[in-house]
C-alpha positions in Angstrom: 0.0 0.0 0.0 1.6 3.3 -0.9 1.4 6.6 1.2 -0.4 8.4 -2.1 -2.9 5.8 -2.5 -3.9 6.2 1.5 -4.5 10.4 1.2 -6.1 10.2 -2.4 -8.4 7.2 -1.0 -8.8 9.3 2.1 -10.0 12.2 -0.4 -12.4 10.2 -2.4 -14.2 8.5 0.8 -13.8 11.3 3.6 -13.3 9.0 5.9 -9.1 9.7 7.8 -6.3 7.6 7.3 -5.4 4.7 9.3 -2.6 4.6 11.5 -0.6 2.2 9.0 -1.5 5.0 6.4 0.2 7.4 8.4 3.4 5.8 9.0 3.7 5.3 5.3 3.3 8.6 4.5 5.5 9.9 7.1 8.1 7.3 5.9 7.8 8.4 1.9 8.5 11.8 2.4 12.0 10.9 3.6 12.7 8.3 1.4 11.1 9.8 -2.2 14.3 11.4 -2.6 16.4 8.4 -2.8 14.5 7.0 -4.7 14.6 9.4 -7.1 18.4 9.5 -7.4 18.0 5.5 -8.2 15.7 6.1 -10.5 17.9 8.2 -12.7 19.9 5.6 -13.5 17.6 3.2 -14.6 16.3 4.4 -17.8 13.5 2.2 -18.9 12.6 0.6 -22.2 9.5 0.4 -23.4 7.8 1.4 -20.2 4.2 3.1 -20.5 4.4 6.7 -20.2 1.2 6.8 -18.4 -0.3 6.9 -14.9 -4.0 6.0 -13.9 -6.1 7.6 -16.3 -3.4 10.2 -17.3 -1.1 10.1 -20.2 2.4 11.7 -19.8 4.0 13.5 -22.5 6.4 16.3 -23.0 7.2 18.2 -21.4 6.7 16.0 -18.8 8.6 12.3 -17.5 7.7 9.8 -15.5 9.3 7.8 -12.9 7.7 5.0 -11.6 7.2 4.3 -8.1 6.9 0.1 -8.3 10.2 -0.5 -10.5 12.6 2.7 -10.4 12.5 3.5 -14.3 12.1 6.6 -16.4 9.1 6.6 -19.0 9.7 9.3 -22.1 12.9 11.3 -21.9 14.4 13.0 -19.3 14.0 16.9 -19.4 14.1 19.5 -16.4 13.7 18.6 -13.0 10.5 20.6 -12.6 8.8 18.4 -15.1 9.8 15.1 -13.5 6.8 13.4 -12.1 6.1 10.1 -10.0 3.3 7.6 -10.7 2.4 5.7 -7.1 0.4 2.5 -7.4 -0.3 3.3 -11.1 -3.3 5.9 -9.9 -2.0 9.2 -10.0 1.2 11.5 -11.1 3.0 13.3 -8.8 4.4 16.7 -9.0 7.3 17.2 -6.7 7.2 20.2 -4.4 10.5 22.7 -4.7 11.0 22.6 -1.0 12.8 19.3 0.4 10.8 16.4 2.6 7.6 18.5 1.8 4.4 16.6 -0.1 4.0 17.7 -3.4 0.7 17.5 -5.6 -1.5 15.2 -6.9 -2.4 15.8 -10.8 -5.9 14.8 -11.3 -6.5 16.4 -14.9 -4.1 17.5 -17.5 -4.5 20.0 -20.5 -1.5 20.1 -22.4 -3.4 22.5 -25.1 -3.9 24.9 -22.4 -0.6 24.0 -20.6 -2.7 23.2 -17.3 -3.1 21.3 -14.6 -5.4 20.5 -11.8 -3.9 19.8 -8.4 -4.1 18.9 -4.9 -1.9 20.3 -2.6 -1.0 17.0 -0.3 0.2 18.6 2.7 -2.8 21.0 2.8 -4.8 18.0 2.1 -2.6 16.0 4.9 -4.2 18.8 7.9 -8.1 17.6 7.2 -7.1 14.0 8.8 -6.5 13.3 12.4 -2.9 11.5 12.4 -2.1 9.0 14.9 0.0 9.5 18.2 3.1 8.7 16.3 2.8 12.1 15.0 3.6 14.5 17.8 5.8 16.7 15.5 4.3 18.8 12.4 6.3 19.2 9.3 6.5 23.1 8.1 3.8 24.4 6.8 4.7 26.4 3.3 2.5 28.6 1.2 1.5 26.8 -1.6 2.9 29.2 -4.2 6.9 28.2 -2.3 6.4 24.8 -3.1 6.1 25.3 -6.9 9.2 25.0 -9.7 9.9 27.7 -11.5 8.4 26.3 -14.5 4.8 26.5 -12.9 2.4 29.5 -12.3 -0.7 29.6 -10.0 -3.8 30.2 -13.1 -5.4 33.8 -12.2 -8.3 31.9 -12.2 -8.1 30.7 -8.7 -9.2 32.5 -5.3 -7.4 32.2 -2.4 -8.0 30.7 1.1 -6.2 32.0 3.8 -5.6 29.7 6.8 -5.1 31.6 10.3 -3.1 30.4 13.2 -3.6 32.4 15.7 -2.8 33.6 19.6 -5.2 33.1 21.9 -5.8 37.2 22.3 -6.4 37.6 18.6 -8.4 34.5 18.0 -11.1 36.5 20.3 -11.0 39.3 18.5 -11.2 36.7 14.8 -14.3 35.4 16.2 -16.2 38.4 15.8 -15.0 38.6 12.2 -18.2 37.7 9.9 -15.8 36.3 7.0 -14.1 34.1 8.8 -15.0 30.6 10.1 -13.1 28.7 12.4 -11.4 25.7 11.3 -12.2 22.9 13.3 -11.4 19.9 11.3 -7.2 21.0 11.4 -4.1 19.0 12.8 -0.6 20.4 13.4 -3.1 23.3 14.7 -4.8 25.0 17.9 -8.1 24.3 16.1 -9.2 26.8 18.6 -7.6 29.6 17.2 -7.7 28.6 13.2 -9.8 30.3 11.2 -10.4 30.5 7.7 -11.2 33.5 5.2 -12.1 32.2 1.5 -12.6 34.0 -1.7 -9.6 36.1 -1.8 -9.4 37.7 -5.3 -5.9 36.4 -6.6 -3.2 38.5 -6.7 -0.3 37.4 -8.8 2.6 39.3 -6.9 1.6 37.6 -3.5 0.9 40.6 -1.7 -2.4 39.3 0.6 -1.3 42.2 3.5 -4.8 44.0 3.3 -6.0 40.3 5.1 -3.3 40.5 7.7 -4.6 39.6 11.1 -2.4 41.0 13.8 -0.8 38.4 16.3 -2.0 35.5 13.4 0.4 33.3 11.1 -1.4 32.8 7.7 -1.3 30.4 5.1 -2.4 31.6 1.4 -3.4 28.7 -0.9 -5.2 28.5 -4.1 -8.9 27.5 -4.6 -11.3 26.5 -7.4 -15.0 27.8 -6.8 -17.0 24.9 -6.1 -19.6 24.0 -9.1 -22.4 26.0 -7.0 -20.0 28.8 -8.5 -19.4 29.5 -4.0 -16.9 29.4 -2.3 -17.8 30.2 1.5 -15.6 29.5 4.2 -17.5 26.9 5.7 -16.6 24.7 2.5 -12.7 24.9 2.9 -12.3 21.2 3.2 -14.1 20.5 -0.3 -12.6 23.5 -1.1 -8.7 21.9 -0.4 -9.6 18.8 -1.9 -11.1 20.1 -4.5 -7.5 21.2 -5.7 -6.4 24.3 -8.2 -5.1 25.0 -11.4 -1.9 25.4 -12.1 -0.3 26.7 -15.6 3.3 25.9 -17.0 5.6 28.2 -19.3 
């Protein structure tokens, strides 16, 4: 059973991961790299270049978790991707021993794609007591290559960790909603604000809280064409789109 397979089947059935999910997860993020550095080396013939229901072409590659090769031919590193269980492609994140994201569609006439940020998608499940520590969290817009744009057609939700004095003072915000559903967080003092117009240079100050750490990540609007607060975990899961140059 691979770590991927647990979240994504997480994702499709709402239900959180099991403990042995867990461990596996916490186990691949350390040992992805090495297996990626193995991998260059075996350069596969005749493997399918293709991953669930995806087919990979350029300017993408493939490396593939069960055996180690490369499928289609090796370009930049940003446009290496990893196929786990044969289910879904993997694009790495830019920051080391952080989840990347999970492709779900692919438009290579519009050069887009529509992902899942897997740490984001890691806080909506309730991890075992193995899991005392919390990895980082990064703004999704740090974890990307330089190849790869957020599309302008996403909002942004902004995740608020906050102190205890101004999570008293966030409760009588009307726009935000507190997030109760959040490990590696005082779910007492996380909030969330949705529907933040994107803004392509990354300045989000005008939704500064004072005394509160945020997190900006992308959103789709939901198919109700809403995307309220109160829907920020079908908001998450529902992923983004992401554009390459």
């Amino acid at each position: 059973m691979h770590p991927l397979w647990c979240a994504l089947q997480s994702l499709k059935s709402s239900t959180p991961m099991s403990p042995s999910c867990w461990f596996l997860a916490f186990a691949w993020v350390w040992w992805l790299p090495l297996v990626l550095v193995a991998a260059e080396e075996q350069q596969a013939e005749g493997c399918s270049a293709k991953c669930g229901n995806l087919t990979i072409s350029h300017p993408f590659w493939l490396t593939d978790w069960d055996t180690g090769r490369l499928c289609g031919s090796p370009g930049p590193p940003e446009f290496e991707l990893t196929c786990y269980n044969s289910t879904y492609p993997l694009l790495p994140s830019s920051v080391p021993n952080n989840a990347g994201f999970a492709i779900m569609d692919v438009s290579y006439k519009e050069r887009g794609l529509r992902v899942v940020d897997l740490r984001k998608l890691q806080l909506l499940h309730d991890p075992p007591s193995i899991f005392n520590d919390c990895l980082p969290i990064w703004n999704t817009s740090a974890k990307l290559g330089r190849q790869f744009k957020i599309s302008p057609v996403n909002l942004e939700l902004i995740l608020y960790n906050c102190t205890e004095k101004a999570a008293a003072a966030a409760r009588r915000e009307k726009e935000l909603v507190q997030a109760k559903t959040m490990r590696c967080m005082n779910t007492s003092n996380t909030f969330v604000r949705a529907g933040v117009p994107y803004d392509r240079t990354g300045n989000y100050s005008g939704y500064a809280l004072e005394d509160c750490d945020p997190i900006v990540l992308p959103v789709l609007r939901l198919p109700s064409g809403k995307t309220n607060a109160s829907h920020y975990e079908r908001l998450i899961q529902s992923g983004f789109l992401l554009k390459w140059e």
